[in-house]
Phi, psi and omega in degrees: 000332197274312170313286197289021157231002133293333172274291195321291218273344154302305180301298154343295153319337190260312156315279194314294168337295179227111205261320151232098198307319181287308183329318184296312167334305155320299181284322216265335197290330180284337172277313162313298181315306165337296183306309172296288189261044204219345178242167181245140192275170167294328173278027171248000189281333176310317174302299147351303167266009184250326157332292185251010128315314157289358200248339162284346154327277193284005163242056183002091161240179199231141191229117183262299194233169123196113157273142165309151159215121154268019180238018168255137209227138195255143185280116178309342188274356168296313190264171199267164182301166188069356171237130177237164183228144173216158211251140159241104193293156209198089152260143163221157201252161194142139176306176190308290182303347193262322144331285192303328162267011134268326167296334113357309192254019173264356160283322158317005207242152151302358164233118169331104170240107178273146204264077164290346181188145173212144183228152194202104164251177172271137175335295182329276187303339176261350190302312214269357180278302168270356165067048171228165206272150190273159159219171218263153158073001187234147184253145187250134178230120187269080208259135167221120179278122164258193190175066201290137173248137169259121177270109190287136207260000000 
């Protein structure tokens, strides 16, 4: 009897919690879709970097490399099942300030991106790495970009 008035007064507490279940349902299925369109397959990736090019376009930046790497590898136990990740190296040439509007407008893009690593030199220290002729105030920046593809189960 006691068992069964410990189950009862759980459920109860679980009505009160989620008062409407299917509403929850609902929201959580509209958060899901959101997510399918906001990630990317690995053959989406041309589309992606064609992203961000144009958005480097348009704070004029000078784009030294920019590739997929596959050969930095995410521990599967990070991500929830159905989820994979894929990474894009980035160098660019650019002032300080113009870094930062772009790291900006890259929450704006219609595809999920995580900032995984950005190393940032001076003109000075990077020419001879990269062969480029310095100009005053502008900076080399290595930016690596995640990107999660979600699997439909």
């Amino acid at each position: 009897m006691q068992a069964k008035t410990k189950e009862l007064d759980e459920a109860q507490e679980l009505i009160r919690t989620i008062p409407n279940p299917q509403k929850e349902i609902e929201k959580i299925r509209a958060g899901m879709e959101e997510l399918e369109d906001r990630s990317v397959s690995k053959k989406e990736l041309p589309r992606i970097i064609q992203q961000l090019i144009n958005k480097s376009s348009q704070l004029q930046i000078e784009i030294i490399s920019i590739r997929p790497r596959e050969d930095i590898k995410t521990q599967d136990k990070d991500l929830p099942r159905g989820v994979s990740k894929a990474y894009i190296e980035m160098i660019i040439k650019c002032p300080y300030n113009v870094l930062g509007d772009y790291l900006k407008a890259l929450t704006e893009l219609q595809i999920i991106f995580t900032i995984e690593s950005i190393r940032v030199e001076k003109i000075e220290e990077a020419e001879e790495t990269y062969k480029a002729k310095p100009e005053e105030k502008d900076l080399f920046a290595t930016l690596i970009l995640g990107t999660y593809t979600i699997w439909k189960i």
